[in-house]
C-alpha positions in Angstrom: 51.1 -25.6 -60.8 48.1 -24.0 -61.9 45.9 -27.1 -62.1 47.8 -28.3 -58.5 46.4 -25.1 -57.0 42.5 -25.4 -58.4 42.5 -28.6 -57.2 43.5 -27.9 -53.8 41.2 -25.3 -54.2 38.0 -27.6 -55.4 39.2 -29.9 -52.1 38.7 -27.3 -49.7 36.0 -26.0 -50.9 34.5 -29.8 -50.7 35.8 -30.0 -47.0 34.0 -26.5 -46.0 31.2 -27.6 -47.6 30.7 -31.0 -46.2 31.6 -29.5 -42.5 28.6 -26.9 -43.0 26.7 -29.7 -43.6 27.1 -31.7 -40.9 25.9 -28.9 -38.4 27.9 -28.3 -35.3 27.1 -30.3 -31.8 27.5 -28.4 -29.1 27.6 -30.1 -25.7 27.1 -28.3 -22.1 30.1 -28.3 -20.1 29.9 -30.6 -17.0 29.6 -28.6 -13.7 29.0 -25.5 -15.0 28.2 -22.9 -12.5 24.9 -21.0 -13.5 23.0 -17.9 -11.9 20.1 -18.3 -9.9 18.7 -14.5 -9.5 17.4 -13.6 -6.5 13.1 -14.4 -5.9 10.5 -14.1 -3.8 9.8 -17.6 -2.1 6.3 -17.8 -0.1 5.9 -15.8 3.1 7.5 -12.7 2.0 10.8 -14.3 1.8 13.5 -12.9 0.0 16.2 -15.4 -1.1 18.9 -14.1 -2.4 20.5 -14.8 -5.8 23.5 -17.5 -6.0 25.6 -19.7 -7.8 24.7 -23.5 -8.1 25.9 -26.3 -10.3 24.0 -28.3 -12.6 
């Protein structure tokens, strides 16, 4: 039981390691609403800040 157990252990450990390894992808969501903060435009023209979608 011993051995069954360290070799699970060894496994995992191979498994983590290999994962961390790889490196993670990350991929943006499609139609994700984003921020646009409010700016100055020529003018003096205040537009104000809103939500858009990329």
């Amino acid at each position: 039981m011993r051995r069954f157990l360290s070799t699970c252990l060894i496994a995992a450990a191979l498994v983590g390691g290999s994962a961390a390894l790889s490196g993670c992808v990350v991929v943006a969501p499609r139609h994700a609403r984003v921020w646009v903060p409010g700016y100055w435009a020529g003018g003096h023209v205040w537009v104000e800040g809103h939500w858009r979608y990329r």
